[in-house]
N, C-alpha and C positions, 0 to 999 in steps of 0.2 A: 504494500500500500504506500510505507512513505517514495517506494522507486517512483509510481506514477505521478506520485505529486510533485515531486523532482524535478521527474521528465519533463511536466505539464509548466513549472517553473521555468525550465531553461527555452520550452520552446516560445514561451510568451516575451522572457527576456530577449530570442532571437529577432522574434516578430517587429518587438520595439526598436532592435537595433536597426532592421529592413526599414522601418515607417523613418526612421531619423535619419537614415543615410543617402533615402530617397529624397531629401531636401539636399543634402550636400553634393551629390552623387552628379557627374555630368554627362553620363551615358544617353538620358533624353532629356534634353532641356525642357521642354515642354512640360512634360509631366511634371518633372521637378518644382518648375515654376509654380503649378498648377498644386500639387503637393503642399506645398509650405502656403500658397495661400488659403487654402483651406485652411490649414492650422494657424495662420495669423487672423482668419475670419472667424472660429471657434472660441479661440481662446483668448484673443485681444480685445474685439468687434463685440464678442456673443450673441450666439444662435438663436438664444430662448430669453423669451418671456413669459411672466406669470400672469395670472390672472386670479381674482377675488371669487369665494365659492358663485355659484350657477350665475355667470356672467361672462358677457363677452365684452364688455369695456377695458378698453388700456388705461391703465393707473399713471401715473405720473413718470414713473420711473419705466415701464413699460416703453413709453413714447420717446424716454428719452436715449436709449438703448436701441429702438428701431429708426431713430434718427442717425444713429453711427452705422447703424446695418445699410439705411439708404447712402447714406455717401460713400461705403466703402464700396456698394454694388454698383453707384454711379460711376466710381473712378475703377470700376471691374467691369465695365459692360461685355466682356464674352461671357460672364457665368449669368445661369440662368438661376430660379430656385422653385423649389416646392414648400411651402408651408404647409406644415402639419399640424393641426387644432386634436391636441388632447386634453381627458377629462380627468378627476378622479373617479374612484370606484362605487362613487353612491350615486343611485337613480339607474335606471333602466337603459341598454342595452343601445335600444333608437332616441332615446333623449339624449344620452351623451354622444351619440354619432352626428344629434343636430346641432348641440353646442358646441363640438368642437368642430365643426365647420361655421358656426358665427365666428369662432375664432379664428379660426384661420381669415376668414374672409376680411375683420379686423386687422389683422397683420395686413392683408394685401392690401387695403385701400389705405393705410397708414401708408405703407412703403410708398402706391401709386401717389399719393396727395405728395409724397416730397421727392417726385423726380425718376421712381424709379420706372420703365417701361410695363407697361400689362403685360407684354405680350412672351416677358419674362418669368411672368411667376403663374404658375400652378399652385392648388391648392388641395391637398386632402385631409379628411377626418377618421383620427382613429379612435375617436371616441376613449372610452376607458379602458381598450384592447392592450395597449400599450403603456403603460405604468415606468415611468422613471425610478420609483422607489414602492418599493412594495411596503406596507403598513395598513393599520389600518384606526390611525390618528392625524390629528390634524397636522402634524410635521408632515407627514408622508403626502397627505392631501395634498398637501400647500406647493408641495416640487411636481406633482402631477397634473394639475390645473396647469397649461402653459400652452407657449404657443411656438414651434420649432423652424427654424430657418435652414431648411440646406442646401446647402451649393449642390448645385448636376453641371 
C-alpha cells in the first residue's frame, strides 16, 4: 500500500514538473506561450467568482475581479472562454441547473458590458453536479456558489 502511494507521489510530482517546464521549454512556442498564460490568467487574473446563496447578482468584489478578467481577455483577444455557473448542493437538480446559468449569463454580460466580444464566450450550467469543495456547511457552500472563467 505505502509502494502505491509512492508511486502515485512521484508520478504527480512528474506531472508538475511537465506543466512547469512546458512554460520554460522552447520546443513549441506557441503552446508554451499559451501554457503560462493560462497560468498567469488563473492564478494572477482569477477565474472564479462567488456568489451570495440563490442569486445571481455580482457583489462588489465579484465585479471587481471580472473587470481584471475583461482586460486581460481584451489584451488576449485569440482566447476565447466558456463560463461555467455552478451551484451549491441544496435545492433541486433543475433549479440549480437554472441558477447557474443566470450565473453564468451574469458573468457574460458583465464581461460583454466592458469590452469583451460575445462572440467569445460561451456559457454552461452545471448546476450542483460539480462541487468545488465537498461539505455540507456553509464554508463548503460559500466556495460552490461561483461562477468559473476558462480559457479554450
Amino acid at each position: 500500500m505505502e509502494i502505491l502511494v509512492m508511486i502515485k507521489k512521484i508520478a504527480l510530482a512528474f506531472c508538475a514538473m511537465l506543466l512547469l517546464t512546458g512554460c520554460s521549454s522552447s520546443m513549441k512556442k506557441h503552446e508554451r506561450v499559451t501554457n503560462c498564460q493560462v497560468m498567469e490568467f488563473e492564478k494572477e487574473i482569477g477565474n472564479e467568482v462567488l456568489f451570495a446563496y440563490n442569486t445571481s447578482s455580482l457583489s462588489q468584489e465579484a465585479q471587481q475581479s471580472l473587470m481584471r478578467q475583461a482586460q486581460w481577455l481584451k489584451a488576449h483577444p485569440t482566447f476565447n472562454i466558456t463560463v461555467e455557473g455552478h451551484c451549491d448542493e441544496r435545492g433541486t437538480r433543475e433549479y440549480n441547473i437554472a441558477l447557474g446559468e443566470r450565473r453564468a449569463h451574469a458573468v457574460k454580460s458583465f464581461l460583454m458590458h466592458n469590452g469583451v466580444d460575445s462572440d467569445r464566450i460561451e456559457t454552461i450550467s452545471y448546476g450542483k453536479e460539480r462541487p468545488a469543495v465537498i461539505g455540507n456547511n456553509e464554508a463548503a457552500w460559500s466556495k460552490n456558489r461561483r461562477g468559473v472563467t476558462a480559457l479554450r
